[in-house]
C-alpha positions in Angstrom: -12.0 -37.7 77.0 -8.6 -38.1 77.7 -7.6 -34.5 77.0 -10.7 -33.5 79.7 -8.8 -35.9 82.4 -5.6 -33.9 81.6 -6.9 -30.7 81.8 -8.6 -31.6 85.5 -5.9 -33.0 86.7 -3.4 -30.5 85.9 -6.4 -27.8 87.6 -5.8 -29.8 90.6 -1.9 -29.7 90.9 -2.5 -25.9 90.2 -4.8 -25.7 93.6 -2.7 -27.7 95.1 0.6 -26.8 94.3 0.4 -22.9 93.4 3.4 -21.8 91.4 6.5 -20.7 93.4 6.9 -17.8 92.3 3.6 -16.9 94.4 5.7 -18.0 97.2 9.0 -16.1 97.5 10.1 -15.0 100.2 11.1 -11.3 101.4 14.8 -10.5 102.4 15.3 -6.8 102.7 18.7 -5.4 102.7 20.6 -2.1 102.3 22.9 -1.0 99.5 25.7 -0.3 102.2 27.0 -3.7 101.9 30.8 -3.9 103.7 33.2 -6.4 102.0 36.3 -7.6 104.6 38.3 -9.9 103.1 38.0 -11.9 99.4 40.7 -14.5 97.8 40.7 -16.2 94.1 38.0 -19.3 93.4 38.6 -22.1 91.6 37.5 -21.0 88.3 39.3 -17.9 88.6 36.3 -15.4 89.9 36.6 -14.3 93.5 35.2 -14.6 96.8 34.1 -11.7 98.9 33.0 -12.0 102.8 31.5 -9.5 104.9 28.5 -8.2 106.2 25.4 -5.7 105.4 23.8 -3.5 108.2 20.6 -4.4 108.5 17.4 -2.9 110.3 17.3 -1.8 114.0 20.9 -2.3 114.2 20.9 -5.9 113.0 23.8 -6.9 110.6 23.5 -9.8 108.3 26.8 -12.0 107.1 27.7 -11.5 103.7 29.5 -13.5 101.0 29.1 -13.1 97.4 31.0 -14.8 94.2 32.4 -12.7 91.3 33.7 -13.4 87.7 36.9 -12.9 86.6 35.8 -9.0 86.0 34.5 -8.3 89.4 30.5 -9.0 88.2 28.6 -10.3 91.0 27.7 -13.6 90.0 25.4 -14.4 93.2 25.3 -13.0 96.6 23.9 -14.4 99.8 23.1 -13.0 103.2 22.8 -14.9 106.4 21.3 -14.0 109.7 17.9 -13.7 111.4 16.5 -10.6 113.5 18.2 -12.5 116.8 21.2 -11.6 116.4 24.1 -10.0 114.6 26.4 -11.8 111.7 29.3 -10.9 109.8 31.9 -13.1 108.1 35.5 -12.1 108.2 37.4 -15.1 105.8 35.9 -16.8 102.9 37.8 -19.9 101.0 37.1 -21.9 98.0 36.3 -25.4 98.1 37.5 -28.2 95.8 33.5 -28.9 95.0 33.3 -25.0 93.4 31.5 -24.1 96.6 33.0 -22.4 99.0 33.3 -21.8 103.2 33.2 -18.6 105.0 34.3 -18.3 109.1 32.7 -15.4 111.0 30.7 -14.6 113.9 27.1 -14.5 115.5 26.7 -12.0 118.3 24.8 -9.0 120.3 25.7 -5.9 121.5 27.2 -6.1 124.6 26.8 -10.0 124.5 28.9 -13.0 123.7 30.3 -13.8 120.4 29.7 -17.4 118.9 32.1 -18.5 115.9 30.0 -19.1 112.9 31.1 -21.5 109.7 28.8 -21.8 107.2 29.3 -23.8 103.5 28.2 -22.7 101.1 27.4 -24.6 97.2 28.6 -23.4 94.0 25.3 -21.4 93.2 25.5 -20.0 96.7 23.0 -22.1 98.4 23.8 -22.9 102.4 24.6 -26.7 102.4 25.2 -26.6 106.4 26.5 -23.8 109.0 27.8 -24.4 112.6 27.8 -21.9 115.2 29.9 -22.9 118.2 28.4 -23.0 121.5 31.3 -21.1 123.4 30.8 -17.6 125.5 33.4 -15.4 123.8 33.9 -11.5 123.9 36.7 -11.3 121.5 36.0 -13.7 118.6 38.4 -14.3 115.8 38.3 -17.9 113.3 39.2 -19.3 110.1 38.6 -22.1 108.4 39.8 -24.5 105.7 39.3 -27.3 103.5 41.7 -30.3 103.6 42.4 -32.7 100.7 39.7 -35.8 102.3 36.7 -33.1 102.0 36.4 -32.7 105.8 37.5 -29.4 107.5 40.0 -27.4 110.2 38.5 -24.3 112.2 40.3 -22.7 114.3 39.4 -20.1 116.9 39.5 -18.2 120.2 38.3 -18.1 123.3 38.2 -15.7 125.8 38.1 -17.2 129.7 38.6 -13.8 131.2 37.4 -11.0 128.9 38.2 -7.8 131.7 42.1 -9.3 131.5 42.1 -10.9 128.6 43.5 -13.8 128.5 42.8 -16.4 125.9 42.6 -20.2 124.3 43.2 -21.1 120.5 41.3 -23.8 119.9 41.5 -26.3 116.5 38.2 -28.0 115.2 37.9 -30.7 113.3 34.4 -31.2 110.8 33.7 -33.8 108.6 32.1 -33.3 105.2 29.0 -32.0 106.8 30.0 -29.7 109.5 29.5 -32.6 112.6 32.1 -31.3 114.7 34.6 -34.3 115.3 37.0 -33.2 117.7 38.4 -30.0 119.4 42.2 -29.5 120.4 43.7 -26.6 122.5 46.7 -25.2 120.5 49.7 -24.5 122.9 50.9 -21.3 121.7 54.2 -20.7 123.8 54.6 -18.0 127.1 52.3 -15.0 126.1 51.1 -16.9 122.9 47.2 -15.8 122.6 46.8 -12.8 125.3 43.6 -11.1 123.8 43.4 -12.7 120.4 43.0 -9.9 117.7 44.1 -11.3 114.6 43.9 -15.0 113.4 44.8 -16.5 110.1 44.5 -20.6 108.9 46.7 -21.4 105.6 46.9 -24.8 104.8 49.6 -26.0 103.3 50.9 -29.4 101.4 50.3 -32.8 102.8 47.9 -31.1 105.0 50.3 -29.1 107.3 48.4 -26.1 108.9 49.9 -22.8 109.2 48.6 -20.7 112.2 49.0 -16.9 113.1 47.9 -15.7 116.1 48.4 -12.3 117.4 46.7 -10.1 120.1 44.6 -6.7 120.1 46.1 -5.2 122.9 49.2 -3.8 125.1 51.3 -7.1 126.8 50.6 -9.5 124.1 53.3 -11.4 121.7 52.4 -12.6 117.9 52.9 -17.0 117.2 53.1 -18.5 114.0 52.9 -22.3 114.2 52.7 -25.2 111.9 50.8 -27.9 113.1 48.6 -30.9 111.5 44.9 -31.0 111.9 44.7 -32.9 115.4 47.0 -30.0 116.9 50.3 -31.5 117.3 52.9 -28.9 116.5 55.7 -28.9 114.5 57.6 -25.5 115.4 56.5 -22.5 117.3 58.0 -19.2 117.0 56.7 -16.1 119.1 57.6 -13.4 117.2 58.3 -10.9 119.1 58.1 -10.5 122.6 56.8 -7.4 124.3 54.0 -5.8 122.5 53.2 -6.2 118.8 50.9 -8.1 116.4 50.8 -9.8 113.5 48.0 -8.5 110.9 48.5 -10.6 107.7 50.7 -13.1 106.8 51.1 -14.8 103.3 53.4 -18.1 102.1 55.9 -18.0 99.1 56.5 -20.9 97.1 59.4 -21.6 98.2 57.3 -22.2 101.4 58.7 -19.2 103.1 56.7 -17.2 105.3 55.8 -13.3 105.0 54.0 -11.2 107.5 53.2 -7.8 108.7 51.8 -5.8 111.6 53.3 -3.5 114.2 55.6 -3.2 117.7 55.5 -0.7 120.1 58.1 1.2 120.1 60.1 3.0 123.1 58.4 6.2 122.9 54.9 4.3 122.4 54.1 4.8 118.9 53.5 2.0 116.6 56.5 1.0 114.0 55.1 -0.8 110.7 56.9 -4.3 110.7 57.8 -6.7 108.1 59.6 -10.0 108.6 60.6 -13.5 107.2 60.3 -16.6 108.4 61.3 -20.1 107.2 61.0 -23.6 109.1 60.1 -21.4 112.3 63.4 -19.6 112.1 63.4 -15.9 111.8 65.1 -14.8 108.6 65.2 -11.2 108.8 62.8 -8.5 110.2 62.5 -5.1 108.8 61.1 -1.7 110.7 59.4 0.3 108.5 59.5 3.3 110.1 61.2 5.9 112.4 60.2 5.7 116.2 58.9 9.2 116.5 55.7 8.4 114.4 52.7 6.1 114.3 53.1 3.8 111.3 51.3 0.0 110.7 51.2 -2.4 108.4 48.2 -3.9 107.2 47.3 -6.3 104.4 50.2 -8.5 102.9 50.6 -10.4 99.7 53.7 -11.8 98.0 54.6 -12.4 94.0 56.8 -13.6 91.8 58.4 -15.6 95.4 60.9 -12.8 95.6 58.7 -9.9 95.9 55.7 -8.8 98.4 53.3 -5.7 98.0 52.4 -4.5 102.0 49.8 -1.7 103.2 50.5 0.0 105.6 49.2 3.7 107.2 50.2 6.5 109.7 47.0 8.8 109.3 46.4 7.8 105.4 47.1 4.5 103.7 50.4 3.9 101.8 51.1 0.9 99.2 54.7 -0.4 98.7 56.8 -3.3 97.1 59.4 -4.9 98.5 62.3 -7.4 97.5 62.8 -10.1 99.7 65.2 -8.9 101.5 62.7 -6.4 103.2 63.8 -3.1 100.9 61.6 -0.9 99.6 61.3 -0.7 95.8 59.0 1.6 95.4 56.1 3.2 97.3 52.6 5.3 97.3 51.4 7.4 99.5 48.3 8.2 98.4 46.3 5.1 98.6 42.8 4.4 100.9 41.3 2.0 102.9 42.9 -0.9 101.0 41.4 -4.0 103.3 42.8 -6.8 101.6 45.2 -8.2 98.5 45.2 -11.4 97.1 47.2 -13.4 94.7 45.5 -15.0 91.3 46.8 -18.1 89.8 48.0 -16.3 86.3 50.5 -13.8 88.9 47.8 -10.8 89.3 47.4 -8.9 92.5 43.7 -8.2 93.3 43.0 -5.1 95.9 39.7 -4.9 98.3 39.2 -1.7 99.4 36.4 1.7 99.2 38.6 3.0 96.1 40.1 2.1 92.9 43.6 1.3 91.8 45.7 -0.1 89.5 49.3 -0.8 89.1 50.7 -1.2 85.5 53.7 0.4 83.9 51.7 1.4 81.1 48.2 1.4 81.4 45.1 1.5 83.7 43.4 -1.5 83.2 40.0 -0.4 84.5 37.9 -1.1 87.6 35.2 -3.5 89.1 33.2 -2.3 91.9 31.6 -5.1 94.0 28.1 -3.3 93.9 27.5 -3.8 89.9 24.2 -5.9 90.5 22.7 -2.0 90.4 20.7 -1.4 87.2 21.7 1.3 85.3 18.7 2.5 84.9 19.1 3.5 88.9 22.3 5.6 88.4 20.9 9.1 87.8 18.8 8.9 90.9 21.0 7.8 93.3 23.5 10.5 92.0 22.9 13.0 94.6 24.6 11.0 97.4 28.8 10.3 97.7 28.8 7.1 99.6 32.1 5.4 98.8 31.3 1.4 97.7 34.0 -1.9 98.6 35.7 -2.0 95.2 37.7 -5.3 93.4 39.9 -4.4 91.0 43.1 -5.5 89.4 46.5 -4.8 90.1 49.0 -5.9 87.2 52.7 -6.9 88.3 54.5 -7.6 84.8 56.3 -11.0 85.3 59.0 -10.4 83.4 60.2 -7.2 84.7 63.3 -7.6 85.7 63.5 -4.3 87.7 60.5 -2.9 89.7 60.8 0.6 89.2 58.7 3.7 91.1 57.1 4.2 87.5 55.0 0.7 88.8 52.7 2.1 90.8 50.9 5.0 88.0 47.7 5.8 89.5 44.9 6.2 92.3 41.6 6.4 91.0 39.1 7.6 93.7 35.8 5.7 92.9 32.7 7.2 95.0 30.0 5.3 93.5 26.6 6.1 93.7 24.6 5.1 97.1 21.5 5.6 98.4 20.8 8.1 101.7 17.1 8.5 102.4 15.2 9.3 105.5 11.7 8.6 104.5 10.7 5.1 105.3 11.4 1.8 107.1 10.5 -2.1 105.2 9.1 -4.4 107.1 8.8 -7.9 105.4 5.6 -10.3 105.9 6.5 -13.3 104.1 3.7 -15.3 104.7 1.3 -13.0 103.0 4.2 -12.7 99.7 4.2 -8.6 101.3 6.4 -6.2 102.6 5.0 -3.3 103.9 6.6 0.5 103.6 6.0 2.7 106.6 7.0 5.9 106.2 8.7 8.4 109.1 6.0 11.0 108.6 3.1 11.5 106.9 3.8 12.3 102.9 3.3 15.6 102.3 2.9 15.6 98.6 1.9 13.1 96.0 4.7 11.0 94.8 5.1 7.4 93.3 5.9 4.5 94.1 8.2 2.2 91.5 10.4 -1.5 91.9 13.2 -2.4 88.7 14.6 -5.9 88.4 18.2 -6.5 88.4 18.0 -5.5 85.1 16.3 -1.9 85.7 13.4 -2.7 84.3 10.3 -1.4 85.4 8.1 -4.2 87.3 5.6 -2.3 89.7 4.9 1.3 89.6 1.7 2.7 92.1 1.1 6.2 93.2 2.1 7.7 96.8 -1.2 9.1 97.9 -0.9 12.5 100.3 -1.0 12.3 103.3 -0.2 8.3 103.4 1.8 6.9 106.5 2.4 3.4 105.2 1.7 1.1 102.3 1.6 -2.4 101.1 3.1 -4.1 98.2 2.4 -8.0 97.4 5.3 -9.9 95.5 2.9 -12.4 94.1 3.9 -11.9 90.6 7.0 -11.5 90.9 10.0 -14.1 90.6 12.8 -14.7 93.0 16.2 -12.3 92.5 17.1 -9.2 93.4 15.2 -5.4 93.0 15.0 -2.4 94.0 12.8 0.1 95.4 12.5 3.3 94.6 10.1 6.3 96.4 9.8 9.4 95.4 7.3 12.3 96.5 6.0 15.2 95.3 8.4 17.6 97.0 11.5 15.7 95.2 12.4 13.4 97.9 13.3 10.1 96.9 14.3 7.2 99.2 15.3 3.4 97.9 15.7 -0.1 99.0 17.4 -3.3 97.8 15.2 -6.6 98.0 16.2 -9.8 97.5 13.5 -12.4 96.9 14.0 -15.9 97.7 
């Protein structure tokens, strides 16, 4: 009798609670996944942010957490079909979670800062997007040593001139905004925001960079505490010039590089030093008569800095710190970001490859490695290049950096995925997604989905003629897999889904 009462009961949780897996939800995405900016986490893996186009012109923000290797450990999207998102920055937090600053916008429309935390499996524990009208919107944000948090961002009151507010905001644990300052930054400071970077610093102490995107603007640095009362201001330069990146030593030193116009209006790459708001020493890259920039910044060892920097193709260099060249390459691309690890390594964020080592390559992670292997020989055809995060080795003990450093380029065009044969369309309510196709099919093909693993989970044939389809995720658990179409005539189209 008893074991009757069990079985009916546990019949009755079944109708009433059906099993989850019955209930995921359909995310669609694309492969072409953009990564902007990453840094080290807490455990020693990395942080990526970006975005991923989506459908119709929609983009969805993007962070994603790797191992020490570059292996995606989890991924997350964020966005709805209202709007656009991306994420520029993404920091660690002290609970292993970590906090990305970006933007939710429209074409042609106003663009709202966006902060989002996120837990250590990924999971959104709260996002805040700021009710402000902005054309031109740049933030950052970081964890202090209480839990709570400092944003800081820009606001544009007269986008056809211009002219624009830095603003500091303060969140507590959860997000609640607490207060907002307005940062004075100095005559010029803040003309058409284009670049803004948040590094916080001991006891609290908040460095800010904030540099404009267009002709009549000067570049600040600050240091300031979390309610926005300043310590030192130093505008950088005054006339026209920018700051891009800027990095601190440990000696608490400042690093940072970007541009100037020059007298016959070409760019010069710039690179200067800065301590206590006092300008050490600032270094031109580059002869007047050419068009040269720097980009992304990190410094090593405290003595030494590695700087992008471009003039038609990308170049890599290391410099001492006096602001000489070591040693350069010339033959580097679309390097978007470096970042220092705690054991001294230099990681690299960019569409391709590279290493520096005296004496060896030490191999390559590309952020796109949740793609079964089984997929590879199908998506061969097509030579769209992926983000890449690989390492860059500095030996600590070398006593002289010598041009033999920098060995190698390794051009990595990984496989991608370019169809023209069908749109997804996701109808979570009814666990579908339906696959409508551009034109009729002309010939029979199939129809196929792999887990992460590349394992076949869902195969059905493509019937002539057929203009769109349906497929149920019923069985299926949540995670990540992908979709693969191919017709008789040898066309073959695919799709990443992520089930939630």
């Amino acid at each position: 009798m008893k074991i009757l009462t069990f079985c009916v009961l546990i019949g009755i949780l079944m109708i009433l609670c059906p099993l989850s897996k019955a209930q995921t939800r359909t995310k669609l995405t694309t492969p072409y996944d953009h990564y902007s900016n990453f840094c080290e986490s807490y455990d020693h893996g990395f942080l990526v942010a970006g975005e991923s186009p989506g459908w119709y012109n929609l983009n969805y923000g993007l962070v994603a957490k790797t191992d020490i290797n570059g292996n995606i450990i989890w991924k997350r999207y964020v966005g709805d079909t209202s709007c656009l998102t991306s994420f520029r920055i993404v920091h660690p937090t002290a609970d292993g979670g970590c906090v990305a600053a970006g933007k939710s916008y429209t074409y042609n429309g106003p663009e709202y800062p966006l902060f989002v935390k996120f837990n250590e499996c990924g999971r959104v524990e709260w996002s805040r997007k700021i009710p402000c009208a902005n054309m031109n919107n740049r933030s950052d944000i970081v964890e202090l040593s209480d839990g709570s948090y400092v944003a800081v961002y820009t606001v544009d009151f007269d986008p056809d001139w211009g002219v624009s507010n830095t603003l500091l905001l303060n969140l507590d644990q959860n997000g609640n905004l607490l207060e907002i300052d307005t940062l004075d930054c100095g005559e010029n400071g803040g003309t058409a925001i284009g670049f803004v970077n948040l590094i916080k610093r001991p006891s609290d102490i908040l460095f800010i960079q904030v540099s404009p995107s267009v002709i009549g603007g000067s570049s600040v640095i600050l240091e300031t505490d979390r309610y926005g009362n300043i310590d030192w201001t130093l505008n950088c330069w005054y006339g026209e010039s920018g700051i891009f990146t800027t990095d601190v030593a440990e000696d608490g030193t400042y690093y940072s590089s970007g541009f100037a116009l020059g007298a016959t209006h070409n760019d010069h790459g710039i690179v200067f030093k800065t301590s206590d708001g006092n300008m050490v020493w600032t270094k031109s890259l580059h002869p007047d008569t050419t068009n040269w920039s720097t980009g992304a910044l990190c410094v090593f060892n405290n003595t030494r800095y590695l700087a992008t920097y471009e003039d038609g193709q990308d170049h890599l260099a290391v410099y001492d710190s006096t602001g000489t060249a070591l040693s350069r390459q010339t033959d580097i691309h679309a390097i978007s970001a470096l970042a220092r690890t705690t054991d001294n390594k230099i990681m690299a964020l960019g569409n391709y490859a590279m290493q520096l080592t005296p004496h060896r390559i030490l191999g390559k992670y590309r952020m796109t490695s949740d793609l079964g292997s089984v997929l590879e020989d199908s998506l061969n055809s097509s030579n769209y290049a992926y983000d890449t995060l690989c390492p860059v080795s500095i030996e600590t003990d070398t006593l002289e950096i010598t041009p033999e450093l920098i060995t190698s380029v390794i051009k990595t065009i990984h496989t991608g995925v370019k169809d023209c044969l069908f749109e997804l369309y996701p109808t979570p309510a009814s666990g579908k997604f339906t696959i409508r196709f551009y034109q009729a099919v002309t010939e029979t093909g199939i129809v196929q989905l792999y887990d992460i693993k590349g394992q076949l989970v869902y195969q059905s044939i493509l019937n002539k003629g057929i203009e769109k389809m349906e497929i149920s995720t019923g069985g299926l658990i949540a995670g990540v897999y992908w979709l693969k179409v191919q017709t008789g005539d040898s066309k073959t189209g695919m799709r990443k889904i992520v089930l939630e």
